[in-house]
PDB file with SEQRES, HELIX, SHEET and CRYST1 records, atoms N, CA, C and O in Angstrom:
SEQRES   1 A   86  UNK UNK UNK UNK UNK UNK UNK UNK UNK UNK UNK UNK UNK          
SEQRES   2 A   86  UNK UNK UNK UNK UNK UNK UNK UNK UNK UNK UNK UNK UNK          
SEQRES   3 A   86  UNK UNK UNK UNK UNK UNK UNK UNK UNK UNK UNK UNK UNK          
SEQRES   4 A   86  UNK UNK UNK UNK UNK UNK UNK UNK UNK UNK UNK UNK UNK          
SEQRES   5 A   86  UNK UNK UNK UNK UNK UNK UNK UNK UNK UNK UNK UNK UNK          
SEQRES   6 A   86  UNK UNK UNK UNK UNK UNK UNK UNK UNK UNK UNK UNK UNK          
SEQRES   7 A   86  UNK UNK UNK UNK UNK UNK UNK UNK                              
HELIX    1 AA1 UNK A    4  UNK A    9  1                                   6    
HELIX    2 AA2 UNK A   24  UNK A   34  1                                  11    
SHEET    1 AA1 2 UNK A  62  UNK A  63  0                                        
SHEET    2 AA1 2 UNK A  79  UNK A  80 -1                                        
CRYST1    1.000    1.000    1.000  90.00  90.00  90.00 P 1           1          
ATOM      1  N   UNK A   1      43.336   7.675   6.955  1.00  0.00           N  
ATOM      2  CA  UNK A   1      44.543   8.078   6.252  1.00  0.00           C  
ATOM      3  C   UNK A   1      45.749   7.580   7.028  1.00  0.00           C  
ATOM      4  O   UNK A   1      45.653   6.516   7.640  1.00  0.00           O  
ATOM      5  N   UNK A   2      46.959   8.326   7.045  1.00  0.00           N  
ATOM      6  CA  UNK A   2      48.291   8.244   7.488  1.00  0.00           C  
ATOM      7  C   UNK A   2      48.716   8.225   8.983  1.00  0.00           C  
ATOM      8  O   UNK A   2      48.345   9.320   9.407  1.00  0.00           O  
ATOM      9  N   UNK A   3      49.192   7.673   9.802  1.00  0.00           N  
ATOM     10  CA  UNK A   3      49.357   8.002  11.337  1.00  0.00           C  
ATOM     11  C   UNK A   3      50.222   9.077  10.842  1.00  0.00           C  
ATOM     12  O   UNK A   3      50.787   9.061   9.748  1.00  0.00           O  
ATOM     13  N   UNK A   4      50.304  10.209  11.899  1.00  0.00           N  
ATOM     14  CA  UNK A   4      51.306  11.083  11.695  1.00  0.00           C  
ATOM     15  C   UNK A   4      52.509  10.844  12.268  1.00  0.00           C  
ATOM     16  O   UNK A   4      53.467  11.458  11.801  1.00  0.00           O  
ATOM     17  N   UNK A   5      52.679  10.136  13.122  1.00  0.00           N  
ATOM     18  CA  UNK A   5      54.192   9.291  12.893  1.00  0.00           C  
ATOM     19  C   UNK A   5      54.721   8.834  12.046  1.00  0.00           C  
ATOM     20  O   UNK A   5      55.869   9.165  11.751  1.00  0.00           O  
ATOM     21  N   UNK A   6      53.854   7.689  11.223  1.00  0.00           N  
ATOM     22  CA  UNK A   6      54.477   7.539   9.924  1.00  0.00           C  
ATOM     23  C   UNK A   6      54.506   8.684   9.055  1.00  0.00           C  
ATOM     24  O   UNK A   6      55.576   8.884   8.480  1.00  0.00           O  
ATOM     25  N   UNK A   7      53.513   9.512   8.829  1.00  0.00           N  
ATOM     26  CA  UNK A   7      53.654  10.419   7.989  1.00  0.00           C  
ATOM     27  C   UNK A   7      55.206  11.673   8.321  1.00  0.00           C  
ATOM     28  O   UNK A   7      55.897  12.273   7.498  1.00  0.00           O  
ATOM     29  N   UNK A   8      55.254  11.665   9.406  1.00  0.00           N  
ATOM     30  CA  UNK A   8      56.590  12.255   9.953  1.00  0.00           C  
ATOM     31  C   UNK A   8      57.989  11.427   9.263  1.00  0.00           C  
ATOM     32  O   UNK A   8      59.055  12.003   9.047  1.00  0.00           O  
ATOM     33  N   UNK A   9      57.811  10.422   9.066  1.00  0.00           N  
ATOM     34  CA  UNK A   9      59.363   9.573   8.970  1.00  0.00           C  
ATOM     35  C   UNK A   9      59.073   9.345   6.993  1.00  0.00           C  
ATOM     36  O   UNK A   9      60.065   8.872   6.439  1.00  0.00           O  
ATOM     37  N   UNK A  10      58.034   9.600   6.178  1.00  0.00           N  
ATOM     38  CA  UNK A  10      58.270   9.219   4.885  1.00  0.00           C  
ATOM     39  C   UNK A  10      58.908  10.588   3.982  1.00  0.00           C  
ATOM     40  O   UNK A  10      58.714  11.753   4.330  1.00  0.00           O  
ATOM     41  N   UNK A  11      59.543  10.261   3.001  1.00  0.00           N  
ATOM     42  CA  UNK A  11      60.063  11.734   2.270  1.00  0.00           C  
ATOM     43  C   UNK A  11      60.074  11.150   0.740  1.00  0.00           C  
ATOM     44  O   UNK A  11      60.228   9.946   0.532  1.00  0.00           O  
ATOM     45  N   UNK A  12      59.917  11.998  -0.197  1.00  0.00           N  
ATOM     46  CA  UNK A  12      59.824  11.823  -1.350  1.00  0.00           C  
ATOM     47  C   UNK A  12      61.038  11.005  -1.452  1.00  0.00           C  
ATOM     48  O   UNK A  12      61.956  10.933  -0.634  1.00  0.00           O  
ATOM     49  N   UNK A  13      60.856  10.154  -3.024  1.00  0.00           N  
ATOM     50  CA  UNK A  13      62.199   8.889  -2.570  1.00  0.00           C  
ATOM     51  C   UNK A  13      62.994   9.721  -3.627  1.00  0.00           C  
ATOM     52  O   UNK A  13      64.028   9.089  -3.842  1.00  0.00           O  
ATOM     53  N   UNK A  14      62.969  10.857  -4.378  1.00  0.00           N  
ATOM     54  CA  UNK A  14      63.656  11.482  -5.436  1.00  0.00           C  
ATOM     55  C   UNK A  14      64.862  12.066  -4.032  1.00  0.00           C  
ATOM     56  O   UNK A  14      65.862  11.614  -3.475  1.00  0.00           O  
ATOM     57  N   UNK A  15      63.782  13.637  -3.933  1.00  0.00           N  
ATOM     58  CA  UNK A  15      64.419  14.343  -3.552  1.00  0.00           C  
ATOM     59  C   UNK A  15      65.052  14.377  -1.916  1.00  0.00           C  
ATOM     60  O   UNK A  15      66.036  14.982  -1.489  1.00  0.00           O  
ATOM     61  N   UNK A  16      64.014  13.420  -1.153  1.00  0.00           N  
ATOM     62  CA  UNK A  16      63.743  13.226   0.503  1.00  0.00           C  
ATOM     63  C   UNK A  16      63.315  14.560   1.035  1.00  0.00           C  
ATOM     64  O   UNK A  16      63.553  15.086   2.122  1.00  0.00           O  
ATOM     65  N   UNK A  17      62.697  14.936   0.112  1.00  0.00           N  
ATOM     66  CA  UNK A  17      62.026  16.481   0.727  1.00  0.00           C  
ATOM     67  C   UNK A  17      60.742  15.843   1.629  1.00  0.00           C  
ATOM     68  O   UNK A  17      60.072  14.854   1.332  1.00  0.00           O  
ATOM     69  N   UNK A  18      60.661  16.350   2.325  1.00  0.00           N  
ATOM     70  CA  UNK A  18      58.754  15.999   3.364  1.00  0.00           C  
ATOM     71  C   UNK A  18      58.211  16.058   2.311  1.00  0.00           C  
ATOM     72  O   UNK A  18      58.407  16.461   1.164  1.00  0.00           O  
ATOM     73  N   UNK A  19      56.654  15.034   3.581  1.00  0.00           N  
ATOM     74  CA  UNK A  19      55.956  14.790   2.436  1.00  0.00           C  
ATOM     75  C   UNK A  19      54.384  15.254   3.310  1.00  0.00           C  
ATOM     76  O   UNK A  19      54.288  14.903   4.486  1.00  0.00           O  
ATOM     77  N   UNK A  20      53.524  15.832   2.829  1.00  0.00           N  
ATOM     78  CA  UNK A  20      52.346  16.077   3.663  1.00  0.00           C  
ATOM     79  C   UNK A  20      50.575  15.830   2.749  1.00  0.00           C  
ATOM     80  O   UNK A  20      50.299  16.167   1.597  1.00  0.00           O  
ATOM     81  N   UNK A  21      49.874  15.302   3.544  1.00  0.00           N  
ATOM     82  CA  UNK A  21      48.871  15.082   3.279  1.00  0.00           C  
ATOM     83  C   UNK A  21      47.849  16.013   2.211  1.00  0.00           C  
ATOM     84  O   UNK A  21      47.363  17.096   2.536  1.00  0.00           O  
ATOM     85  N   UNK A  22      47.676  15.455   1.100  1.00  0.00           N  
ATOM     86  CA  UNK A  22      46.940  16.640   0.080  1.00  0.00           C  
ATOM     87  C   UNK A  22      45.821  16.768   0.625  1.00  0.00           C  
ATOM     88  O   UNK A  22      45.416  15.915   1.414  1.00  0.00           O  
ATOM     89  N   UNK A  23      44.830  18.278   0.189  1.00  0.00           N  
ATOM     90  CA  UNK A  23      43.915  18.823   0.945  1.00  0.00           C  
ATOM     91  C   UNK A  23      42.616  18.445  -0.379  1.00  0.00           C  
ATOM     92  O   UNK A  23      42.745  18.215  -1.581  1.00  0.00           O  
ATOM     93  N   UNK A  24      41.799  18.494   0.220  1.00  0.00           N  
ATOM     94  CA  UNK A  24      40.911  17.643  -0.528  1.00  0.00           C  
ATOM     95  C   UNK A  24      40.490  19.094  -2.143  1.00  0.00           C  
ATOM     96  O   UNK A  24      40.248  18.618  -3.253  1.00  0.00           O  
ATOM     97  N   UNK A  25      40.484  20.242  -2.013  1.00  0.00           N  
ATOM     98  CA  UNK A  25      40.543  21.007  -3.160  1.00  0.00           C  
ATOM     99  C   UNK A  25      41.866  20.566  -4.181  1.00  0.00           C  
ATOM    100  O   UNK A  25      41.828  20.489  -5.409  1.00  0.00           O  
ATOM    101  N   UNK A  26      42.611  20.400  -3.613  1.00  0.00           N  
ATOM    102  CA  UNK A  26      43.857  19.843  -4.726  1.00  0.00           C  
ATOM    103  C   UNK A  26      43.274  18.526  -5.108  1.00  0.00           C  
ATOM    104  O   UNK A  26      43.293  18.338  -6.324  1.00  0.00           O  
ATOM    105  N   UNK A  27      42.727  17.501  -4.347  1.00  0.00           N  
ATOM    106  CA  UNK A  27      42.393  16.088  -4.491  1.00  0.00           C  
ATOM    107  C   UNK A  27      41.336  16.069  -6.148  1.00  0.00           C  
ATOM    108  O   UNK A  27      41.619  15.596  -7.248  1.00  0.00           O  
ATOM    109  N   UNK A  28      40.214  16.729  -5.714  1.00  0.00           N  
ATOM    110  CA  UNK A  28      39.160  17.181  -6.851  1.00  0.00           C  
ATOM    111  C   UNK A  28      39.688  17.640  -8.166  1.00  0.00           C  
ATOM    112  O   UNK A  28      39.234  17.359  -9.276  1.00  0.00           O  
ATOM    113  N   UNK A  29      40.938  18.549  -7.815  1.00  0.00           N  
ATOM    114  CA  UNK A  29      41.639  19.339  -9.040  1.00  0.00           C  
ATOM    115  C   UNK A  29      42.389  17.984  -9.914  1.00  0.00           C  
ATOM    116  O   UNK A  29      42.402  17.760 -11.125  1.00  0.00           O  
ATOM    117  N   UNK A  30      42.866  17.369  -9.001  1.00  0.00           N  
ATOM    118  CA  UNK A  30      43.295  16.364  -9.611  1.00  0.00           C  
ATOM    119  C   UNK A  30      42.450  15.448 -10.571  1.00  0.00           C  
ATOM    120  O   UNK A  30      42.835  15.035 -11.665  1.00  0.00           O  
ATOM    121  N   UNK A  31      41.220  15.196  -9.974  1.00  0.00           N  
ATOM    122  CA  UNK A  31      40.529  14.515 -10.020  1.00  0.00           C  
ATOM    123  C   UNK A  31      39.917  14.279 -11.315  1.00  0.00           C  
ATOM    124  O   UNK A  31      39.830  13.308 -12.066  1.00  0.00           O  
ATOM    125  N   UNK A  32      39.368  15.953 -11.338  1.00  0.00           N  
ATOM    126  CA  UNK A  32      38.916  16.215 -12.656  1.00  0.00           C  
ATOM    127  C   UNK A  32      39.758  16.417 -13.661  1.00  0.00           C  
ATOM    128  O   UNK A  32      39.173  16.813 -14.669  1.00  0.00           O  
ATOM    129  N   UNK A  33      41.158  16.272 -13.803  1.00  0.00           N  
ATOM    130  CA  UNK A  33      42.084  16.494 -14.490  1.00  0.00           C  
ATOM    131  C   UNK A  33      41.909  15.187 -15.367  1.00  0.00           C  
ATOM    132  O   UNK A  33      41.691  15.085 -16.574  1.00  0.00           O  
ATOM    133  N   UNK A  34      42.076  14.186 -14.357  1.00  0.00           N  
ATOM    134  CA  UNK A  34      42.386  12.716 -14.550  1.00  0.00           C  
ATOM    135  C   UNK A  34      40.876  12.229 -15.340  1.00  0.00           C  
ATOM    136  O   UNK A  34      40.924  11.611 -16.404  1.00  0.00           O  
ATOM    137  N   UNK A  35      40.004  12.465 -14.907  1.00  0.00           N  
ATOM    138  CA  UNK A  35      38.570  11.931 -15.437  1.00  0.00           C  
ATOM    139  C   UNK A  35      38.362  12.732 -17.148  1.00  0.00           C  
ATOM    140  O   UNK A  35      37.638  12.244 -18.016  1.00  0.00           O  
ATOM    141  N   UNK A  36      39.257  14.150 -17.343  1.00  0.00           N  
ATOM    142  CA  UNK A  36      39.407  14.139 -18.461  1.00  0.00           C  
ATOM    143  C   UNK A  36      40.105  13.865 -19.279  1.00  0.00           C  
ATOM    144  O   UNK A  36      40.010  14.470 -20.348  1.00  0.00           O  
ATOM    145  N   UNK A  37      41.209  12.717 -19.085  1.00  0.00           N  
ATOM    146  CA  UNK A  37      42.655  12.351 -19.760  1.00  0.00           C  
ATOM    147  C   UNK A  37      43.364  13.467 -19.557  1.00  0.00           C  
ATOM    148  O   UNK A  37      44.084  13.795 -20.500  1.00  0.00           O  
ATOM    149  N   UNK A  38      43.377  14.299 -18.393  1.00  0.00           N  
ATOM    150  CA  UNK A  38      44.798  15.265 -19.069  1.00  0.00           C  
ATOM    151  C   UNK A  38      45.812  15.387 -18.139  1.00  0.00           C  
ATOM    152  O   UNK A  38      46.487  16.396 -17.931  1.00  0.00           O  
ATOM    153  N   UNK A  39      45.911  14.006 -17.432  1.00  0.00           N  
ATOM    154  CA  UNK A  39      47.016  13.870 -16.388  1.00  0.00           C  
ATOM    155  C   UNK A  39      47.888  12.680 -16.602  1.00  0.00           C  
ATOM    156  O   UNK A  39      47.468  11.531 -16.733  1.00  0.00           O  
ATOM    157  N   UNK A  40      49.078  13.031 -16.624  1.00  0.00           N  
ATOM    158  CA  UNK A  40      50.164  11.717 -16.865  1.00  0.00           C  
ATOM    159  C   UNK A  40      51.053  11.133 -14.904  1.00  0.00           C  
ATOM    160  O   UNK A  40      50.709  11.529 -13.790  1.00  0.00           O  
ATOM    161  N   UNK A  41      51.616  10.634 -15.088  1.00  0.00           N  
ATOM    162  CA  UNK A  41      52.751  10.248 -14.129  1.00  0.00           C  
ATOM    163  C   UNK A  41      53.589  10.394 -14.812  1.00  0.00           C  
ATOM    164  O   UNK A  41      53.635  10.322 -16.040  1.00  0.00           O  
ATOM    165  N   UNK A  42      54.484  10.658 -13.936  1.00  0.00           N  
ATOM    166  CA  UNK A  42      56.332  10.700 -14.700  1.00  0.00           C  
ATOM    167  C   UNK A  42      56.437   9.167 -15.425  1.00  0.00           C  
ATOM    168  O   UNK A  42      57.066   9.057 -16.478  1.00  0.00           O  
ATOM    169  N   UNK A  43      56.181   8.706 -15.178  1.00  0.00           N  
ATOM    170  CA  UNK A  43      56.655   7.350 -16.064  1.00  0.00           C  
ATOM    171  C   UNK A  43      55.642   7.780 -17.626  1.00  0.00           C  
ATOM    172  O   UNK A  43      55.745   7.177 -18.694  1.00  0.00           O  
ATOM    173  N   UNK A  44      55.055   8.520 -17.454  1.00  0.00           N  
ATOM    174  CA  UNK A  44      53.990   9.319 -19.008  1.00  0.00           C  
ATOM    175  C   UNK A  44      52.878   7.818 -19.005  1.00  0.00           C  
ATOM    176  O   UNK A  44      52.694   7.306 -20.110  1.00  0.00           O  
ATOM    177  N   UNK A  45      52.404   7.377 -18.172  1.00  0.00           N  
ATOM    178  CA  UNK A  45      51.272   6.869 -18.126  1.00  0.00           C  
ATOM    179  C   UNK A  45      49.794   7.220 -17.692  1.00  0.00           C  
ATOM    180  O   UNK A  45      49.502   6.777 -16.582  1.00  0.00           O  
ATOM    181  N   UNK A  46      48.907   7.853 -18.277  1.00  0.00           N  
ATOM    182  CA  UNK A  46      47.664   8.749 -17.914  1.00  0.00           C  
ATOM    183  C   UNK A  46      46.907   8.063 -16.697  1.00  0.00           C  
ATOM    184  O   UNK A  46      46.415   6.934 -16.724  1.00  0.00           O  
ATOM    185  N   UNK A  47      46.904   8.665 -15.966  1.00  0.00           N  
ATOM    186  CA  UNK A  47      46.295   8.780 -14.384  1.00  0.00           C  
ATOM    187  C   UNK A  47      44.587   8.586 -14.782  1.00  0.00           C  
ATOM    188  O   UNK A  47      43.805   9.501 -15.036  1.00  0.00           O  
ATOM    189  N   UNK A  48      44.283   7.076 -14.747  1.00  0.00           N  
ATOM    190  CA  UNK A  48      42.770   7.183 -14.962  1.00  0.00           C  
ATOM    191  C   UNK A  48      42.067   7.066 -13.611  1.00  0.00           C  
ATOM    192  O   UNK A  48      41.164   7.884 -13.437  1.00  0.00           O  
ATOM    193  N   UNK A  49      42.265   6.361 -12.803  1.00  0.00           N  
ATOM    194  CA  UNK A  49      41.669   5.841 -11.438  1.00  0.00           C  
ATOM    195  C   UNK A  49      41.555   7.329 -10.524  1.00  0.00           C  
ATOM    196  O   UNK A  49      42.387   8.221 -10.687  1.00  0.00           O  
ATOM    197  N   UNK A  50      40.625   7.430  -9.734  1.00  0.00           N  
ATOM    198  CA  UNK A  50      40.548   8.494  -9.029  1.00  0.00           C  
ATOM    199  C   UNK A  50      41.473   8.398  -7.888  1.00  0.00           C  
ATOM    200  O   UNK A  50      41.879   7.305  -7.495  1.00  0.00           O  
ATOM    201  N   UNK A  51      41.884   9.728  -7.240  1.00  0.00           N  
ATOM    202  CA  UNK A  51      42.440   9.293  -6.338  1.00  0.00           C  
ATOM    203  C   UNK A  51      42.008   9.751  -5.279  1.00  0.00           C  
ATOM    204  O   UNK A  51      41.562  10.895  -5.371  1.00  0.00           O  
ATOM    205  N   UNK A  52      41.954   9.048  -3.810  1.00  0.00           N  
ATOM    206  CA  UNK A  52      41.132   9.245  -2.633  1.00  0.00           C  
ATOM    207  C   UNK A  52      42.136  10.304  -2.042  1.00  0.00           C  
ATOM    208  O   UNK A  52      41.801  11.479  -1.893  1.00  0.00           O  
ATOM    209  N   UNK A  53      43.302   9.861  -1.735  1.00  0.00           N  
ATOM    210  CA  UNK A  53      44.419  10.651  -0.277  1.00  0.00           C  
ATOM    211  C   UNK A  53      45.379  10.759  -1.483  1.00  0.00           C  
ATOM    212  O   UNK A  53      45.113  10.274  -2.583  1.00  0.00           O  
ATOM    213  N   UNK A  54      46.418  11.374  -1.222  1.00  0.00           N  
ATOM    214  CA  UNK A  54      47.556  11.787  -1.904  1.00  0.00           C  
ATOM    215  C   UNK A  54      48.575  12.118  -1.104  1.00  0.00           C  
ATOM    216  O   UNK A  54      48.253  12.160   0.084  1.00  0.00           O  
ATOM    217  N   UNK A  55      50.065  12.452  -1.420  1.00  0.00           N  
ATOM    218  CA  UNK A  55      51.033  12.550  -0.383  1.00  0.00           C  
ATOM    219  C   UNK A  55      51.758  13.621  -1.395  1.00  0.00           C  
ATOM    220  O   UNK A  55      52.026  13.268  -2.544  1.00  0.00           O  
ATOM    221  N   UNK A  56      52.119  15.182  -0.839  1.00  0.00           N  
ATOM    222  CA  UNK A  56      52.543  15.841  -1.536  1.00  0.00           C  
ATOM    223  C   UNK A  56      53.979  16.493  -1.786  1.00  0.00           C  
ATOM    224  O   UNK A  56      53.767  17.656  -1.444  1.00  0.00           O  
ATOM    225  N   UNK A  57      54.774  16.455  -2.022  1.00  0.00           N  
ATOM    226  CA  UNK A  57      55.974  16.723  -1.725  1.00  0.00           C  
ATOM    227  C   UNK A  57      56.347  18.376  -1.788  1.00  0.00           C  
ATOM    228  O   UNK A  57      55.853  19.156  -2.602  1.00  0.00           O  
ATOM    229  N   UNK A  58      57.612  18.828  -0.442  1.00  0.00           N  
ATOM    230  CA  UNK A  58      56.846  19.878   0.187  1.00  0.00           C  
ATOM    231  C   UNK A  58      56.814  21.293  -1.022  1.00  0.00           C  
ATOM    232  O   UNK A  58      55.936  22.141  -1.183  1.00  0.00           O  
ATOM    233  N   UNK A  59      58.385  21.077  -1.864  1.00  0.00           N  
ATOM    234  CA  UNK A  59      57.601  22.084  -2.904  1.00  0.00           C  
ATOM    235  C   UNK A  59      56.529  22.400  -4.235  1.00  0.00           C  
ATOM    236  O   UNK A  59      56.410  23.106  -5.236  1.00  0.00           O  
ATOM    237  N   UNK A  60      55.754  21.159  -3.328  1.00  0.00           N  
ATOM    238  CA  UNK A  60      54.071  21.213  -4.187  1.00  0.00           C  
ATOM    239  C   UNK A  60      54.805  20.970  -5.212  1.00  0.00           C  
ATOM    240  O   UNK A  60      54.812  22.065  -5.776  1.00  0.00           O  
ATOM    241  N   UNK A  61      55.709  19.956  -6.115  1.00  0.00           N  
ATOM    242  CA  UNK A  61      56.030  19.862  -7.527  1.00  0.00           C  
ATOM    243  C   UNK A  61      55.307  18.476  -7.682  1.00  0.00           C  
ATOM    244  O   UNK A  61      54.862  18.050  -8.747  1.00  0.00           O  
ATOM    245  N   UNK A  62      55.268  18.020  -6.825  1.00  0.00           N  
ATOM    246  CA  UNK A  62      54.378  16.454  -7.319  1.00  0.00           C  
ATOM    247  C   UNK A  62      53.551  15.670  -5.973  1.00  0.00           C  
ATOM    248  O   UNK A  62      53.698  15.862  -4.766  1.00  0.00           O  
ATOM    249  N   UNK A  63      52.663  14.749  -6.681  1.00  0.00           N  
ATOM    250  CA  UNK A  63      52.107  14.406  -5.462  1.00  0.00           C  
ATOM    251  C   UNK A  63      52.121  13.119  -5.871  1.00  0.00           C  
ATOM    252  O   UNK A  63      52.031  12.710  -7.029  1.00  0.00           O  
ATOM    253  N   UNK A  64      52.248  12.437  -4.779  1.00  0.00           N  
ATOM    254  CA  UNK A  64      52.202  10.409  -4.578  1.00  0.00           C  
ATOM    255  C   UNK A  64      51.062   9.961  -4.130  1.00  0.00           C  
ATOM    256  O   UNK A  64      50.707  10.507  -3.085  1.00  0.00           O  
ATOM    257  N   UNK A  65      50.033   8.791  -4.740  1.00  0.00           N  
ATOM    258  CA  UNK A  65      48.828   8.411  -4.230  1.00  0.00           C  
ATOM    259  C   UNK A  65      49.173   7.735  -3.487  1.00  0.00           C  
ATOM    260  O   UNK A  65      50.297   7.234  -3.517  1.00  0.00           O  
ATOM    261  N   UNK A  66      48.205   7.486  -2.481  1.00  0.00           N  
ATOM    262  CA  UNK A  66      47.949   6.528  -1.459  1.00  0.00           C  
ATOM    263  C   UNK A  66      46.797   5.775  -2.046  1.00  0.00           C  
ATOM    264  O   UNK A  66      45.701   6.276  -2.295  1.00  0.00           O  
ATOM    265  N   UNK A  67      47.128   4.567  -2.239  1.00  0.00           N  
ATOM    266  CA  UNK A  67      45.875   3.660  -2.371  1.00  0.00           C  
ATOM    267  C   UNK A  67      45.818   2.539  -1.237  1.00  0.00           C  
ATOM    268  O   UNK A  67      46.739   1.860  -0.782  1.00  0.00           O  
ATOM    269  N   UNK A  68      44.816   2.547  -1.000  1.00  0.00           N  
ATOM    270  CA  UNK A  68      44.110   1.752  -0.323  1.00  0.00           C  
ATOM    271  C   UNK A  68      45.137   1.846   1.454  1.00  0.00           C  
ATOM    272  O   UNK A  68      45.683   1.018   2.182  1.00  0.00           O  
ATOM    273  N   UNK A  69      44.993   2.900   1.467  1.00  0.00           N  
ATOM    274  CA  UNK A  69      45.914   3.448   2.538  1.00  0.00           C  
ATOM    275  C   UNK A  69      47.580   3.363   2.569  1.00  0.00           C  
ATOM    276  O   UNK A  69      48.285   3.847   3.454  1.00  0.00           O  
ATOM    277  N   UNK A  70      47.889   2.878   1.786  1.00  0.00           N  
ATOM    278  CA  UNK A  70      49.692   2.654   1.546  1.00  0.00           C  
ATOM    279  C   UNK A  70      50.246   3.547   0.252  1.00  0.00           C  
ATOM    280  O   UNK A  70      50.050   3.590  -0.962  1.00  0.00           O  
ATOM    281  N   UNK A  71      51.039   4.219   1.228  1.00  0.00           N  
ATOM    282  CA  UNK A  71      51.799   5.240  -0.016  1.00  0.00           C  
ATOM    283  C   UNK A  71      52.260   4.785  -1.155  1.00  0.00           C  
ATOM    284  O   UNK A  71      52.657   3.640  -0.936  1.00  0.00           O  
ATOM    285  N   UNK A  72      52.543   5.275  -3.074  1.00  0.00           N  
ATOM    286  CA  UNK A  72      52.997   4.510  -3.467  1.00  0.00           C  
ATOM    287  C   UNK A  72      54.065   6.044  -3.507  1.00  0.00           C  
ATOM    288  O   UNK A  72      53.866   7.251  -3.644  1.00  0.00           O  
ATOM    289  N   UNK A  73      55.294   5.108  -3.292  1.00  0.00           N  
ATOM    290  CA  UNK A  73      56.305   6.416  -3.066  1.00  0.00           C  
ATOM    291  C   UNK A  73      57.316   5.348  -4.149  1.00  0.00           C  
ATOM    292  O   UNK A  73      58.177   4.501  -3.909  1.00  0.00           O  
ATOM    293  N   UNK A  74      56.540   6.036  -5.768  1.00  0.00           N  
ATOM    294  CA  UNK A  74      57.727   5.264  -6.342  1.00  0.00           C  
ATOM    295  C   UNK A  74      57.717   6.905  -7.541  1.00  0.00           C  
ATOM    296  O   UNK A  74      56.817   7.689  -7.842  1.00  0.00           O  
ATOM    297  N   UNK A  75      58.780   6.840  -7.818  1.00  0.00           N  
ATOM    298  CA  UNK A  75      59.085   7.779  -8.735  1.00  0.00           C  
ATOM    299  C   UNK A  75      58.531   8.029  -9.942  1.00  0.00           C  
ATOM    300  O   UNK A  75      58.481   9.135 -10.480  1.00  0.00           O  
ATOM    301  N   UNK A  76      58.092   6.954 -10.396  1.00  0.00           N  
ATOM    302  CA  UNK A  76      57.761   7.168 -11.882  1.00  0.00           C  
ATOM    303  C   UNK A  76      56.010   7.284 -11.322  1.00  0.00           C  
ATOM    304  O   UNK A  76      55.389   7.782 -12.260  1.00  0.00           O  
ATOM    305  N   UNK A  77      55.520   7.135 -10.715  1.00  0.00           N  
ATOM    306  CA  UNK A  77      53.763   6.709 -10.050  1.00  0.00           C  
ATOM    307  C   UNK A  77      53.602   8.562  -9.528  1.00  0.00           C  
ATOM    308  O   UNK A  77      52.493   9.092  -9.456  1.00  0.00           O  
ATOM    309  N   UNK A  78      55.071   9.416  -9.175  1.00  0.00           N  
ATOM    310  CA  UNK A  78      54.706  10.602  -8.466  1.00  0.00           C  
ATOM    311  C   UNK A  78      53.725  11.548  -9.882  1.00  0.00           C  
ATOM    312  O   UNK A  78      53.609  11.001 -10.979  1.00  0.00           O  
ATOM    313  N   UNK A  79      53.345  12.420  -9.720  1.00  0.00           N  
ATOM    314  CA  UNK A  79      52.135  12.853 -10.594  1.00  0.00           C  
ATOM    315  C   UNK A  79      52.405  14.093 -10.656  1.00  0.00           C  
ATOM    316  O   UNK A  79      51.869  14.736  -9.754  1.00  0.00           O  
ATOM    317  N   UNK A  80      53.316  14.957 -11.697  1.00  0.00           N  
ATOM    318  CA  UNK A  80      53.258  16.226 -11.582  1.00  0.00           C  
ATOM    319  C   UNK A  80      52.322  17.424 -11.576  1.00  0.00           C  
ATOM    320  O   UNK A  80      51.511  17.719 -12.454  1.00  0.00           O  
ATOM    321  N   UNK A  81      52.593  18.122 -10.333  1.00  0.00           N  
ATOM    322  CA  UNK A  81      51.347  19.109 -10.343  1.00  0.00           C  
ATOM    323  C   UNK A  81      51.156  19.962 -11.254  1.00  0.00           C  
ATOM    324  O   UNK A  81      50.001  20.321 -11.484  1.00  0.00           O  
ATOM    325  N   UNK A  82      52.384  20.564 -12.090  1.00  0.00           N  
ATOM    326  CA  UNK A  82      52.196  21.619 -12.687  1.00  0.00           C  
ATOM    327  C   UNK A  82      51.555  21.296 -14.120  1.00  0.00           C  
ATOM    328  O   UNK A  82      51.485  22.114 -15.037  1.00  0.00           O  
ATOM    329  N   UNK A  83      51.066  19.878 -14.170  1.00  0.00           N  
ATOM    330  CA  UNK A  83      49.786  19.393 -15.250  1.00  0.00           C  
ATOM    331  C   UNK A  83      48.952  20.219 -14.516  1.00  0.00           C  
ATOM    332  O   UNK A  83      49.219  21.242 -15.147  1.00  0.00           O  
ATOM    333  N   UNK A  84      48.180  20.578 -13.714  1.00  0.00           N  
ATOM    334  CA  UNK A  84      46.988  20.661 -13.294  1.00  0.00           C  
ATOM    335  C   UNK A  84      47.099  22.251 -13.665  1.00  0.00           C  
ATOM    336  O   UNK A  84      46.020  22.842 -13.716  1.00  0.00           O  
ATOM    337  N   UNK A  85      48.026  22.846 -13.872  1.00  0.00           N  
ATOM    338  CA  UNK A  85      48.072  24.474 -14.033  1.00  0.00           C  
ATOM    339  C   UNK A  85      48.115  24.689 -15.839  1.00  0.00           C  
ATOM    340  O   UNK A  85      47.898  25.744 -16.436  1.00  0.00           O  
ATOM    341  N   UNK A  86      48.440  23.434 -16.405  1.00  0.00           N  
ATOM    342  CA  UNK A  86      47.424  23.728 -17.973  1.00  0.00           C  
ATOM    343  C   UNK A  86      46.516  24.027 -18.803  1.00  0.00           C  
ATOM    344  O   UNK A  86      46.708  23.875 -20.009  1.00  0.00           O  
TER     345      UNK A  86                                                      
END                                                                             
């Protein structure tokens, strides 16, 4: 995953709130959200690909994937959590 140095210096690019490593029960929640179509990104594009690591922003309102170890810290890619509470 993330050095925690870098992970110390990245912040959501909306709000610049911290950003911390998702825990693998949120990861799954996601997971299975996405494997049943019922997860979008803010840009409203459905989240099909699984996701390994995630980057969460700190008031748990959205989370940013990491693929292939590099954050994607773009706004419309962040993934709102409060889909997963539907």
């Amino acid at each position: 995953m993330l050095d925690r140095e870098l992970l110390a210096s990245l912040v959501c690019p909306e709000s610049h709130q911290s950003l911390d490593v998702a825990d693998d029960a949120l990861l799954r929640k996601l997971n299975a959200a996405a494997a049943a179509g019922k997860i979008k990104n803010r840009a409203g594009r459905t989240v099909q690909e699984s996701i390994h690591a995630g980057l969460v922003r700190a008031d748990r309102a959205y989370i940013y994937p990491v693929i292939d170890d590099i954050p994607v810290l773009l706004v419309d890619e962040a993934i709102p959590l409060a889909e997963l509470a539907e």
